[in-house]
Biopython code that builds the backbone (N, CA, C, O; Angstrom):
import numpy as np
from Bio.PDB.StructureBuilder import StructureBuilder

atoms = [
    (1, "UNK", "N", (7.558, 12.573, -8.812)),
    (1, "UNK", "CA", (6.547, 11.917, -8.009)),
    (1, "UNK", "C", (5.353, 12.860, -7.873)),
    (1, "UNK", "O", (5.440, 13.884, -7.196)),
    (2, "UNK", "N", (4.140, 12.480, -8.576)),
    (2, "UNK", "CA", (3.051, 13.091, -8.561)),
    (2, "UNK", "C", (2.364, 12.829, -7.084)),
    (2, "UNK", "O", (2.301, 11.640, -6.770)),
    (3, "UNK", "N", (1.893, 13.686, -6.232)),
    (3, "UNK", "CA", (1.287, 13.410, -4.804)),
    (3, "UNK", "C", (-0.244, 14.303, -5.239)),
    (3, "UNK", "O", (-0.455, 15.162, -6.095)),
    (4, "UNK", "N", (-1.200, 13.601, -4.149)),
    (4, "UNK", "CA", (-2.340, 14.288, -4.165)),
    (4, "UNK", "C", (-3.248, 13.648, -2.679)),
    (4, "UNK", "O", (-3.298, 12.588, -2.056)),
    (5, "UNK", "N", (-3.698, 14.622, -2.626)),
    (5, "UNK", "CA", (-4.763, 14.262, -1.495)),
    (5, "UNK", "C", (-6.169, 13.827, -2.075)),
    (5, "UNK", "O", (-7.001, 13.681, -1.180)),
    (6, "UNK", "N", (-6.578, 13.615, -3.189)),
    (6, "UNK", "CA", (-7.818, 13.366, -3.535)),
    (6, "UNK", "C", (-7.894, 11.624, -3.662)),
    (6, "UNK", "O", (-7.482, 10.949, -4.606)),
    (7, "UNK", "N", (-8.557, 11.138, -2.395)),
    (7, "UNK", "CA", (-8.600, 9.993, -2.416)),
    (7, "UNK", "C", (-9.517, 9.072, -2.072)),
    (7, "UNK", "O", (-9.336, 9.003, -0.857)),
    (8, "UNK", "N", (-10.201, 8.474, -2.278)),
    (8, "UNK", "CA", (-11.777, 7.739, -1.861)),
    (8, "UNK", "C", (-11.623, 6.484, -2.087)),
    (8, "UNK", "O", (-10.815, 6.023, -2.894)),
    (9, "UNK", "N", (-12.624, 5.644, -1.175)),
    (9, "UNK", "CA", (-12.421, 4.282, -0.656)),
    (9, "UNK", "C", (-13.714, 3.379, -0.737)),
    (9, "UNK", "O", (-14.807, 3.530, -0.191)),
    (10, "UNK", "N", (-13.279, 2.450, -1.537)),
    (10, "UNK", "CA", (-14.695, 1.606, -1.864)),
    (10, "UNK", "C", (-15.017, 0.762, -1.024)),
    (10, "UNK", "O", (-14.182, 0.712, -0.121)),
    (11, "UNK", "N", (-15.847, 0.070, -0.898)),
    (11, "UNK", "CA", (-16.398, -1.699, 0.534)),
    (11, "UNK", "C", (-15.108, -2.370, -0.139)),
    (11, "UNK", "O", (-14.356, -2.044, -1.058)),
    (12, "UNK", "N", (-15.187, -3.334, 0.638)),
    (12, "UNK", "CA", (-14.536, -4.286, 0.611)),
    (12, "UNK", "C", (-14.751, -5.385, -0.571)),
    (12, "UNK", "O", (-15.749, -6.002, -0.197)),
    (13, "UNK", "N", (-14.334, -5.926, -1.770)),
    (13, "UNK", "CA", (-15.160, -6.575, -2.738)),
    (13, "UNK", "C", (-14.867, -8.512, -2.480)),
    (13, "UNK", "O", (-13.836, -9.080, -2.120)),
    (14, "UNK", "N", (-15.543, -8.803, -2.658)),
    (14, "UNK", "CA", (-15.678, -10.474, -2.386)),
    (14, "UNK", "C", (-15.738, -10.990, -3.578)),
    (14, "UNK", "O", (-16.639, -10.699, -4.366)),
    (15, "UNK", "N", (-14.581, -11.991, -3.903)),
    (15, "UNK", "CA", (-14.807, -12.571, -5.352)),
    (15, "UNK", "C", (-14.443, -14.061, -4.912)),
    (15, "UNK", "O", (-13.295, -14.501, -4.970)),
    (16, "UNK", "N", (-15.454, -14.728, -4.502)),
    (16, "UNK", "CA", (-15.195, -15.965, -4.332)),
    (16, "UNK", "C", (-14.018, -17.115, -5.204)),
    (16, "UNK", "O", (-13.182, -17.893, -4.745)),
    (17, "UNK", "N", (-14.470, -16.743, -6.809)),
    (17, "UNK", "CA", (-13.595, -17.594, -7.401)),
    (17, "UNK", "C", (-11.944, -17.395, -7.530)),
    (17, "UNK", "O", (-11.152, -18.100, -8.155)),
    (18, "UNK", "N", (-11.723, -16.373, -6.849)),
    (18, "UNK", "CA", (-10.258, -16.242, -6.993)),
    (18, "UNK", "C", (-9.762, -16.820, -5.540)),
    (18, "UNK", "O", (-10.316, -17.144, -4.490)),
    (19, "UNK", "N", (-8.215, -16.768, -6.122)),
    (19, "UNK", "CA", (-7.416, -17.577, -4.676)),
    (19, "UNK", "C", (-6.910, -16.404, -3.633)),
    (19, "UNK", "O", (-6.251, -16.773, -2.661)),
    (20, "UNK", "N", (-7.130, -15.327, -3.765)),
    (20, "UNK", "CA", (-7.044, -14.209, -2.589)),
    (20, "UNK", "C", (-8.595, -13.269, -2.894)),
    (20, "UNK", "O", (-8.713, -12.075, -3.170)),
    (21, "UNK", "N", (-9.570, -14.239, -2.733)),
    (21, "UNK", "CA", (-11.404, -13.125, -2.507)),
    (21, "UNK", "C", (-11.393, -12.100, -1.962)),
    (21, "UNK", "O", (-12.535, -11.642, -1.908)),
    (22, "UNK", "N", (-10.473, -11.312, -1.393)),
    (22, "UNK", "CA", (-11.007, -10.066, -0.801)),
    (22, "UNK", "C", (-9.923, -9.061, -1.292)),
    (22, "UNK", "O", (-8.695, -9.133, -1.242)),
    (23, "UNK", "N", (-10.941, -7.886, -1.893)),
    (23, "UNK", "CA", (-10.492, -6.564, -2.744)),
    (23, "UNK", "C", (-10.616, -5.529, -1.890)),
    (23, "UNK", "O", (-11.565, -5.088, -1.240)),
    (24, "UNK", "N", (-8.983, -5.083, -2.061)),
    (24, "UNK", "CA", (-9.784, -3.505, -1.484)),
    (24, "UNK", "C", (-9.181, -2.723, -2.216)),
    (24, "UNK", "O", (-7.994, -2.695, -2.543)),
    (25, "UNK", "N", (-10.467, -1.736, -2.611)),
    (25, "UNK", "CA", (-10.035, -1.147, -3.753)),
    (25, "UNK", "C", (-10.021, 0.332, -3.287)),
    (25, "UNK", "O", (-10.591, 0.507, -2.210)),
    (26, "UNK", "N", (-9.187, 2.057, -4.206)),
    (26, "UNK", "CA", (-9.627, 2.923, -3.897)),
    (26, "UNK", "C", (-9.196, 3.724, -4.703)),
    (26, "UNK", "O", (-8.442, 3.138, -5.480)),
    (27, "UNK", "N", (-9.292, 4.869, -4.943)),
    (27, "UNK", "CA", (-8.350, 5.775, -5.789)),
    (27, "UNK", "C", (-7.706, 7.005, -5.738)),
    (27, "UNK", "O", (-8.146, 7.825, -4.932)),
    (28, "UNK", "N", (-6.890, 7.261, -6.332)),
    (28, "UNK", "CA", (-6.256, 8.528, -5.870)),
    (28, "UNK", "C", (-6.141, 9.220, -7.171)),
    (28, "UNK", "O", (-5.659, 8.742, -8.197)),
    (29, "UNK", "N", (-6.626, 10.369, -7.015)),
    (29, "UNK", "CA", (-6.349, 11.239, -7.894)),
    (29, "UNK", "C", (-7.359, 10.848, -9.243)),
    (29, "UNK", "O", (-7.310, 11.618, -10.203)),
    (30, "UNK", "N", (-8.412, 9.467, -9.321)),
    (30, "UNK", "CA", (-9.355, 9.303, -10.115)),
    (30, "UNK", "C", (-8.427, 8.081, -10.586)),
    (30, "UNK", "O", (-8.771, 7.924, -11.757)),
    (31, "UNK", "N", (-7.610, 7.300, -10.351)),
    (31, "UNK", "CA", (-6.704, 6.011, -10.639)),
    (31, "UNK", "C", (-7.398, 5.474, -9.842)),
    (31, "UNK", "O", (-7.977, 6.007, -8.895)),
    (32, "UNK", "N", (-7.405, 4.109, -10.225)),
    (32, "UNK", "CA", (-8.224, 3.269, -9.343)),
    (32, "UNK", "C", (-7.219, 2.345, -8.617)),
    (32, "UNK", "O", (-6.712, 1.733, -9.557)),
    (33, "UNK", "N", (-6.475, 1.766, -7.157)),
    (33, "UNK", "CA", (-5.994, 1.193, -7.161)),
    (33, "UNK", "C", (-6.435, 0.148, -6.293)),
    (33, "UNK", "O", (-7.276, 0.368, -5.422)),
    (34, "UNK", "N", (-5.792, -1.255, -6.520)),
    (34, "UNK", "CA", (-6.436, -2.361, -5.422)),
    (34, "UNK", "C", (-5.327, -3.584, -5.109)),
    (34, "UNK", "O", (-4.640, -4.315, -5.822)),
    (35, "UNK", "N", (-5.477, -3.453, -3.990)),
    (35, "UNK", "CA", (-4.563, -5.114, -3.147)),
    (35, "UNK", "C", (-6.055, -6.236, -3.101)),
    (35, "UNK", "O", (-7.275, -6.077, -3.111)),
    (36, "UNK", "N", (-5.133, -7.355, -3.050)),
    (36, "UNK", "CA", (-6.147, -8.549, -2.645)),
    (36, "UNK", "C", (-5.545, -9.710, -1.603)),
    (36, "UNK", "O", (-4.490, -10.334, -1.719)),
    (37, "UNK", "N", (-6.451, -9.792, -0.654)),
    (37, "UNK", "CA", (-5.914, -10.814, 0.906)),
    (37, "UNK", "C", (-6.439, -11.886, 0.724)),
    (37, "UNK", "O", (-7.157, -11.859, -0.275)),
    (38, "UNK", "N", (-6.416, -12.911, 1.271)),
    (38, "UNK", "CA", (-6.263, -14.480, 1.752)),
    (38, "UNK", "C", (-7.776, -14.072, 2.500)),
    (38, "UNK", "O", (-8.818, -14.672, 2.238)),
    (39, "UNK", "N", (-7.683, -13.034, 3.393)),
    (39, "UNK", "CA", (-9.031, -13.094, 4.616)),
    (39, "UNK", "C", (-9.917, -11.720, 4.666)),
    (39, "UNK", "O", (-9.377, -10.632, 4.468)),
    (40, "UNK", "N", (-11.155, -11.828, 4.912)),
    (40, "UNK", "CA", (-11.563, -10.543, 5.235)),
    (40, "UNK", "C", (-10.775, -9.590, 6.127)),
    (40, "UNK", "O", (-10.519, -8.417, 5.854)),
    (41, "UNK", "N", (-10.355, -10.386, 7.455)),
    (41, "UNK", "CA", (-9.535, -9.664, 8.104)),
    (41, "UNK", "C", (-8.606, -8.996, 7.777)),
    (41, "UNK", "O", (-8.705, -7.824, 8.142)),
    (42, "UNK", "N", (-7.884, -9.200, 7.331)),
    (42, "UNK", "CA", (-6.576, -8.758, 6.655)),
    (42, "UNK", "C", (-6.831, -7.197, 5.594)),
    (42, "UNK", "O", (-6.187, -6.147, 5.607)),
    (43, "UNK", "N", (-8.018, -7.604, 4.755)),
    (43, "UNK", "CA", (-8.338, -6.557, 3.887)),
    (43, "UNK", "C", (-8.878, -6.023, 4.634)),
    (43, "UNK", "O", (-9.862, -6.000, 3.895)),
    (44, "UNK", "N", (-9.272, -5.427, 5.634)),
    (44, "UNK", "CA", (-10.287, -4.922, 6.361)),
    (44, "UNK", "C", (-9.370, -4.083, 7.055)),
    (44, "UNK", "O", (-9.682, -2.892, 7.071)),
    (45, "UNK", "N", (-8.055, -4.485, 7.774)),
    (45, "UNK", "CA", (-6.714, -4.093, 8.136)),
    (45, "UNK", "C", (-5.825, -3.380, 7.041)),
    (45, "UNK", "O", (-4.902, -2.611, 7.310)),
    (46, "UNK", "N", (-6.158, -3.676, 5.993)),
    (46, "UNK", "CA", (-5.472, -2.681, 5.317)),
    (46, "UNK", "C", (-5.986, -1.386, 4.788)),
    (46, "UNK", "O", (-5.235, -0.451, 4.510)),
    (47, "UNK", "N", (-7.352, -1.349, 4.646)),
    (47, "UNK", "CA", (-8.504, -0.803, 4.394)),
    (47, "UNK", "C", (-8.224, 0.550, 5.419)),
    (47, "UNK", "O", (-7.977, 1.679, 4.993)),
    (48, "UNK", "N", (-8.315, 0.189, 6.804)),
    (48, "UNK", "CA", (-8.359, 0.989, 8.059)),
    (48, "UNK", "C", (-6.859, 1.613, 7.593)),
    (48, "UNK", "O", (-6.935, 2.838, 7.500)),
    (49, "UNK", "N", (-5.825, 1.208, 7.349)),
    (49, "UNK", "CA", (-4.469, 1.383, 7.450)),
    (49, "UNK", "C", (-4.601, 2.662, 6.410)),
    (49, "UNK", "O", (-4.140, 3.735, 6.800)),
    (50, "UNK", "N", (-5.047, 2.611, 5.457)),
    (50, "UNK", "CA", (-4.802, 3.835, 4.346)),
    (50, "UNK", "C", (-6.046, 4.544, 4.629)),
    (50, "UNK", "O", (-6.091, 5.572, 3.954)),
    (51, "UNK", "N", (-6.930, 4.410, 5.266)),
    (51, "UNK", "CA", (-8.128, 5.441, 5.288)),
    (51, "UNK", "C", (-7.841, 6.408, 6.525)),
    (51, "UNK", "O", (-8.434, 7.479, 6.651)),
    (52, "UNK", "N", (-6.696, 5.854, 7.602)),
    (52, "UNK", "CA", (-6.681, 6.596, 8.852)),
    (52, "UNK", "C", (-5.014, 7.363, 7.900)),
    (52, "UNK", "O", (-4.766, 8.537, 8.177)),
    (53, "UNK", "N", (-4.498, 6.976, 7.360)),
    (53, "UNK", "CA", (-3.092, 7.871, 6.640)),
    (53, "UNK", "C", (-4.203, 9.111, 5.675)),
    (53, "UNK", "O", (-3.758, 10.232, 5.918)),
    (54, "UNK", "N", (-5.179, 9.184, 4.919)),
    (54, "UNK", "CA", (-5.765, 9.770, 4.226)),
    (54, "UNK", "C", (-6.845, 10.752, 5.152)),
    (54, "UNK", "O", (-7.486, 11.646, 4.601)),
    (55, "UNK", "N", (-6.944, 10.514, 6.405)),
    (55, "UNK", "CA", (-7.967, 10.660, 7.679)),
    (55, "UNK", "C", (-6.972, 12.166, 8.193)),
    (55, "UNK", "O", (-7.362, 13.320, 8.367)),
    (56, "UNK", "N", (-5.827, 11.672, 8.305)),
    (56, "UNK", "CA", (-4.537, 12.054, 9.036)),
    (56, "UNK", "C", (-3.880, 13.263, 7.877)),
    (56, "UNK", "O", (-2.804, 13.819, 8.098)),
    (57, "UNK", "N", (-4.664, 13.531, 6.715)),
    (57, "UNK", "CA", (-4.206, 14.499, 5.790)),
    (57, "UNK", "C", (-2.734, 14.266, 5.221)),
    (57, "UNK", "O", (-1.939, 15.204, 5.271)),
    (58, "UNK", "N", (-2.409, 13.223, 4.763)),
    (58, "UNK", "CA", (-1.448, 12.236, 4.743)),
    (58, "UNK", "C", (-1.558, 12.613, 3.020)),
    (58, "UNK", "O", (-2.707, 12.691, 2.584)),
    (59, "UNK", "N", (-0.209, 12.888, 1.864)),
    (59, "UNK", "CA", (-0.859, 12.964, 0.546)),
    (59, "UNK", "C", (-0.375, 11.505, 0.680)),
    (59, "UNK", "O", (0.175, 10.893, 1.596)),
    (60, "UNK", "N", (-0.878, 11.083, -0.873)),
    (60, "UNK", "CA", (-0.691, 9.545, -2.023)),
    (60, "UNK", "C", (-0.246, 9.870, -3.058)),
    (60, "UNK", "O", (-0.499, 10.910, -3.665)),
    (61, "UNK", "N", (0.755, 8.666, -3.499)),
    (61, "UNK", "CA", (1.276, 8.797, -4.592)),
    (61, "UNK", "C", (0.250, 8.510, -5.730)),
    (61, "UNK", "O", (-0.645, 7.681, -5.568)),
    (62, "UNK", "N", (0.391, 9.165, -6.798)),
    (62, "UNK", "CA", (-0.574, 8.680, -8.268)),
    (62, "UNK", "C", (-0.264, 7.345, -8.496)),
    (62, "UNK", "O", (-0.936, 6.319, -8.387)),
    (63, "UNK", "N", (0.836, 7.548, -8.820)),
    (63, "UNK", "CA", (1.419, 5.941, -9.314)),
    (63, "UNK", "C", (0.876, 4.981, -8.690)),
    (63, "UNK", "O", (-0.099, 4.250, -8.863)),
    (64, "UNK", "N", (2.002, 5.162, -7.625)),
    (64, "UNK", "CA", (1.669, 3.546, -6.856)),
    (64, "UNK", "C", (0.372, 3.223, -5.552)),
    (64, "UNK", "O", (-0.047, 2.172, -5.066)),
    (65, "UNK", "N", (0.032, 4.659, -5.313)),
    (65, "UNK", "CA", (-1.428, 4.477, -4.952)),
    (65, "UNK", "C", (-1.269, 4.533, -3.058)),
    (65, "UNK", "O", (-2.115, 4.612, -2.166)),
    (66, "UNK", "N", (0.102, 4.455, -3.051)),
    (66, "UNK", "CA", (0.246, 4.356, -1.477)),
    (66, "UNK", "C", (0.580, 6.052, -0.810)),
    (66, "UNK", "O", (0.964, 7.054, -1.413)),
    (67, "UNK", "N", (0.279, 5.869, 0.533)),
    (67, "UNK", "CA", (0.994, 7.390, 1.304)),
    (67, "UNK", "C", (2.450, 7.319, 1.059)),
    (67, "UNK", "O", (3.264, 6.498, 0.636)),
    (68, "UNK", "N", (2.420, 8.851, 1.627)),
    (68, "UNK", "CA", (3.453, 9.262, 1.525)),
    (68, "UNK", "C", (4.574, 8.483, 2.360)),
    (68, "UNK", "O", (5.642, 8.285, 1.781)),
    (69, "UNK", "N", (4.442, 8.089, 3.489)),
    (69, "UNK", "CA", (4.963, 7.389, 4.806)),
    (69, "UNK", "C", (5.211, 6.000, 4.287)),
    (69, "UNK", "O", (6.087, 5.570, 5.038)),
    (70, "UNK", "N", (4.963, 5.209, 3.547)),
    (70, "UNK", "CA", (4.784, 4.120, 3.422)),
    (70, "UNK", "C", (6.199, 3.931, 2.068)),
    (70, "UNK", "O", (7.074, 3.130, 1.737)),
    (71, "UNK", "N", (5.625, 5.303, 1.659)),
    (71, "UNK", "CA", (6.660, 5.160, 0.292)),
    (71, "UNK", "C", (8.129, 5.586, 1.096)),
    (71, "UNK", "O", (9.122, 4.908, 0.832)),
    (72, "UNK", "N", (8.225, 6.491, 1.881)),
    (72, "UNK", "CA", (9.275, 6.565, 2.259)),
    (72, "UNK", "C", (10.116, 5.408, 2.943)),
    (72, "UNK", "O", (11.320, 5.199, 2.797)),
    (73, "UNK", "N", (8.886, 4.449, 4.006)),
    (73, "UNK", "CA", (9.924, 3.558, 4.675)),
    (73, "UNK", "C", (10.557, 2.395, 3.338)),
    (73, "UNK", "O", (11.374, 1.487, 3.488)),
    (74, "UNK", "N", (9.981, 2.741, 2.303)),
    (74, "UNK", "CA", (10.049, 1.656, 1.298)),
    (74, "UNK", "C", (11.380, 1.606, 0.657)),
    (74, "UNK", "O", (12.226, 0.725, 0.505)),
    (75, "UNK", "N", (11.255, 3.118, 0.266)),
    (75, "UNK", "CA", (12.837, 3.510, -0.158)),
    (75, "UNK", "C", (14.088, 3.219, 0.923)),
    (75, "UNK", "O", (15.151, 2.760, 0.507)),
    (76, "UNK", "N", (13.832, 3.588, 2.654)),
    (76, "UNK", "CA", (15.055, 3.137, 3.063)),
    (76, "UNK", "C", (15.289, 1.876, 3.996)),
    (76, "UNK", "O", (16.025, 1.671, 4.961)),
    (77, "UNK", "N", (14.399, 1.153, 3.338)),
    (77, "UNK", "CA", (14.428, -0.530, 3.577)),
    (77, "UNK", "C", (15.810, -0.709, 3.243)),
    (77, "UNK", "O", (16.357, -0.199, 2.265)),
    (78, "UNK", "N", (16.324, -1.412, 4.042)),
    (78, "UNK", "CA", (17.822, -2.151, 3.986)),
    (78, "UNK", "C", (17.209, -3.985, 3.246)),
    (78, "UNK", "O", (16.769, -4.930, 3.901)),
    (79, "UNK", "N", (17.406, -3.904, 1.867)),
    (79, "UNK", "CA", (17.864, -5.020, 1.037)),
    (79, "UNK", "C", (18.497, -6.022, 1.678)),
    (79, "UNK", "O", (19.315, -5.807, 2.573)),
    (80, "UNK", "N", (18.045, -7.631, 1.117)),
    (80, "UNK", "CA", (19.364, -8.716, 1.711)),
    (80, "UNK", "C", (20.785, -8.923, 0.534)),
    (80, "UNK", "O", (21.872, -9.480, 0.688)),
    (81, "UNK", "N", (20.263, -8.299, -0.482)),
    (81, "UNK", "CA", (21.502, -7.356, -1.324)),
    (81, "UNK", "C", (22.292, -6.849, -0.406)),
    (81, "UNK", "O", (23.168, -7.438, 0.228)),
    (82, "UNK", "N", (21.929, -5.602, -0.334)),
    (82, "UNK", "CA", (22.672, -4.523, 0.954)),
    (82, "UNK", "C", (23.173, -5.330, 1.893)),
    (82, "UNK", "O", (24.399, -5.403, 1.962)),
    (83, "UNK", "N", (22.497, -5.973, 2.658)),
    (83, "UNK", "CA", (23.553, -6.471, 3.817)),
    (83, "UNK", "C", (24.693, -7.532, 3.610)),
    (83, "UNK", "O", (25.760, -7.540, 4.224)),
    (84, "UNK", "N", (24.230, -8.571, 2.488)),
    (84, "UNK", "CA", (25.415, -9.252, 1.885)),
    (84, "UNK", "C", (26.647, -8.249, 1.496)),
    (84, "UNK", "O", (27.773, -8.436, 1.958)),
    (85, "UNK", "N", (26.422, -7.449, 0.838)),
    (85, "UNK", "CA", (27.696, -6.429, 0.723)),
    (85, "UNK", "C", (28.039, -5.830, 1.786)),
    (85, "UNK", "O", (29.202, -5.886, 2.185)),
    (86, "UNK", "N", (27.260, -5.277, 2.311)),
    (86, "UNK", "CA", (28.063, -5.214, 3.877)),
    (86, "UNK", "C", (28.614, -5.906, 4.369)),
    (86, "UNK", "O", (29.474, -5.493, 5.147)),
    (87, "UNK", "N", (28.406, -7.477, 4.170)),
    (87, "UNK", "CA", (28.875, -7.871, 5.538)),
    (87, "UNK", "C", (30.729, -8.704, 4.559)),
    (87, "UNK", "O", (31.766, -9.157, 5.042)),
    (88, "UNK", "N", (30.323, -8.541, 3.337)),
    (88, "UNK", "CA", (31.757, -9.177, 2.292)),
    (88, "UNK", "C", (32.609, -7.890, 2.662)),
    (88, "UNK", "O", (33.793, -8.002, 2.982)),
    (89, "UNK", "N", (32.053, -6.833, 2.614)),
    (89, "UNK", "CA", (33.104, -5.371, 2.893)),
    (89, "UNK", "C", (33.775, -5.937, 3.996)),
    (89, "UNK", "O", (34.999, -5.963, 3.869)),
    (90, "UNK", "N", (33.292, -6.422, 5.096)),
    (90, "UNK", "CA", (33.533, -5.998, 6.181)),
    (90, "UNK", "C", (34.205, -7.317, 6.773)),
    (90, "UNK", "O", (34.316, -7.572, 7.972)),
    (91, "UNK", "N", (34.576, -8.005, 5.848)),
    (91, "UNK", "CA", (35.295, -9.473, 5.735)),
    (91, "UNK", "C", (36.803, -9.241, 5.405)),
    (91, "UNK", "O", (37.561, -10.201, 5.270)),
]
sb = StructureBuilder()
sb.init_structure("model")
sb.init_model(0)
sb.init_chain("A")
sb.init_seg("    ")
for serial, (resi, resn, name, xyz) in enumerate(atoms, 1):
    if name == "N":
        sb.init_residue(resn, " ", resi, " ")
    sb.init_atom(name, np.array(xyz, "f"), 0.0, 1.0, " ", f" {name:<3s}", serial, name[0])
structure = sb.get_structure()
């Protein structure tokens, strides 16, 4: 897992003809990465969400473009895999 703190954040981009118009784009490490929302709001909320983790001296992954924090809760997300087997174990 490549991490880096070099990360910068573009406006918000508006593309009317698509079915989720709002881009937010940014990059890490010179990768460019971008989500797209339903609402300004929303992108605007996610926007704030990774600029205050990057604010906060927070590194990012190259790859997938997210903090460090984000990747972690990702990995120990409990699956509805996982809990089906839990709960057949425990039958």
């Amino acid at each position: 897992m490549a991490i880096s703190y070099n990360v910068r954040f573009w406006d918000i981009r508006e593309r009317p003809d698509r079915r989720k118009p709002f881009t937010v784009r940014w990059t890490v490490d010179g990768r460019e990465k971008s989500e797209s929302f339903m609402t300004f709001g929303l992108a605007d909320s996610r926007r704030s969400k990774l600029m205050t983790a990057a604010r906060e001296g927070e590194p990012f992954d190259v790859l997938t473009g997210l903090p460090a924090s984000e990747l972690r809760a990702i990995k120990h997300r409990t699956t509805w895999y996982d809990l089906v087997h839990e709960y057949l174990d425990q039958r």
